[in-house]
N, C-alpha and C positions, 0 to 999 in steps of 0.2 A: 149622556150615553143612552143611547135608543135599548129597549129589549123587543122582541118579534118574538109572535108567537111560529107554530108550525107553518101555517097558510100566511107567511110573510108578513102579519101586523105589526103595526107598529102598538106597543102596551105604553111604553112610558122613554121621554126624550126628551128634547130640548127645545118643544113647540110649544107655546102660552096653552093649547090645548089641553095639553097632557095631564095640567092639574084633575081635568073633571076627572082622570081615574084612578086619581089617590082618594086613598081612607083617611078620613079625617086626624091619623091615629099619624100616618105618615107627612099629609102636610104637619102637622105641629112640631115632630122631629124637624123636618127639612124648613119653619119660622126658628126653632131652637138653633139650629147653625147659623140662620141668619142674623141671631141677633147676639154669638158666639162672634162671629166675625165682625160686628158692629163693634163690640166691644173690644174686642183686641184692637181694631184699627186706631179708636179713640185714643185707648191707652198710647199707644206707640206713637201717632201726631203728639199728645202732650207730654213724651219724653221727647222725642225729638227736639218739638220747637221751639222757641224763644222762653226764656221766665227770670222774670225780673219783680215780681211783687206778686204771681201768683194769680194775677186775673188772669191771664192770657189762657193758660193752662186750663182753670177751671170752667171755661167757656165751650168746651167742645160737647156735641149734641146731635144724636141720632134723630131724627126728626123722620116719622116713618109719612111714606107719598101715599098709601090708599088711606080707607075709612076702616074704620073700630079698631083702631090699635088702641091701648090701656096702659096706663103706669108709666114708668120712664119719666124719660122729659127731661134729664139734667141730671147735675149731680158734680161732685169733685172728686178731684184727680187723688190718688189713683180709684177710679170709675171700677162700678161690679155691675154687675147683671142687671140688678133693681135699676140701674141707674137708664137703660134702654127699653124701650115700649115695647109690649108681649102683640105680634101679631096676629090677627085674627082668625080664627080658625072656619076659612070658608072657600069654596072654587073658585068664584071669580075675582080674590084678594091675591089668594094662593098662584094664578094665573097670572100674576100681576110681575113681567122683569126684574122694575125697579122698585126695592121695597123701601128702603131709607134714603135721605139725604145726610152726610155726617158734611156740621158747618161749629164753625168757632164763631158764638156771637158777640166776641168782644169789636167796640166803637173801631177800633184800629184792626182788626183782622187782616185786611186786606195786605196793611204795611207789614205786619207781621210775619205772614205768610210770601213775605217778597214777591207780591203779587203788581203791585203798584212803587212806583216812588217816592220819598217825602224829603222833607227836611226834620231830622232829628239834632236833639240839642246835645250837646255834648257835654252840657252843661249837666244835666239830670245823668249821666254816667258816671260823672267824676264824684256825684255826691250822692249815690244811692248803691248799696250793697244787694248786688244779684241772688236770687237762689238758688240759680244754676251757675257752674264756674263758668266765664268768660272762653269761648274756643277761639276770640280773636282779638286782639287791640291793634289798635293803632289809630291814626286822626282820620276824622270825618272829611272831608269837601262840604265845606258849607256856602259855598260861592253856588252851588246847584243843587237840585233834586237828586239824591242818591236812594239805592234800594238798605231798607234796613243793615245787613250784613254786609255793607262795601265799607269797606275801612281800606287805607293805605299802610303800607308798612312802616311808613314815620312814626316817631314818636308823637304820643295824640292821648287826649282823656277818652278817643269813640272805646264802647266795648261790646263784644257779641255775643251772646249767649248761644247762638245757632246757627249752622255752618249758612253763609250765602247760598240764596235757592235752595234749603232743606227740605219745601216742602214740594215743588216740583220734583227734585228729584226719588226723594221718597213715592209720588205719585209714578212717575214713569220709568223708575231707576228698579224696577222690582219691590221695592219694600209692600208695598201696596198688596200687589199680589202673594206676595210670603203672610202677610196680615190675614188675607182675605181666607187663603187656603187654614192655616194654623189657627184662626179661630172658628171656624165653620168646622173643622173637625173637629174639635174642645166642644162644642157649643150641639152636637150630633149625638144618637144615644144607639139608633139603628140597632131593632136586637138584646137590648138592655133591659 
């Protein structure tokens, strides 16, 4: 949202610009929503996605793209505030789009995330108790690459902890954006 002054200026909007006419007082509010919304996002990926021993989950991580971010770095599910790097309080960081990358660094992420295809064992289902209840069973296709959550409706040891493409759809299905707004206002003090 632009403001103008009388003679038409532009004061403050949506241009990399803009930062140079914040007070330091106000970038750090507007790094607090962002890392408000880093956080909530995190959280809601490791409810959503897969868990099955618990690594999966605790591997999600804000990872901030400029320089002198501080603290953070990790942390397990359910993830707080400490757990995301405090932004640095300066124009040309503050100027900066993109402030974080949020990535799960577990070995298997990719399959995880129904991002890629594999062969899973159905073998390690039948004999390993989930943390999350299963949203799906049935048999695997093991004659090919299947994506994590494809199960057939046959009777089968596959089991799924999280809905196929949970996390695509959560990325473009709204969730994202419901994340993004609902923690960015949590994480805002404007006035406080």
């Amino acid at each position: 949202m632009a403001i103008f002054s009388k003679a038409g200026r532009r004061y403050f909007g949506t241009n990399r610009r803009d930062a140079k006419r914040m007070t330091d007082e106000m970038i750090d509010e507007v790094n607090q929503g962002i890392r408000g919304a880093a956080l909530e996002i995190i959280n809601e990926l490791a409810e959503l996605g897969p868990n099955w021993d618990g690594n999966f989950i605790d591997q999600w991580v804000a990872i901030p793209l400029g320089s002198g971010a501080s603290g953070g770095g990790g942390g397990t599910y359910p993830y707080s505030i400490d757990h995301i790097p405090d932004l640095p309080i300066n124009k040309k960081e503050a100027g900066r789009v993109k402030k974080f990358e949020i990535v799960n660094q577990s070995s298997y992420a990719p399959y995880a995330l129904d991002l890629i295809p594999g062969r899973f064992s159905p073998h390690f289902a039948a004999n390993a108790t989930p943390n999350k209840a299963p949203v799906e069973t049935g048999k695997r296709d093991n004659t090919r690459e299947t994506f994590r959550g494809e199960l057939t409706s046959e009777p089968g040891q596959g089991r799924s902890t999280a809905e196929l493409d949970w996390y695509t759809t959560y990325i473009n299905g709204g969730g994202l954006d419901k994340s993004l707004n609902l923690g960015y206002n949590r994480g805002i003090r404007f006035g406080n």
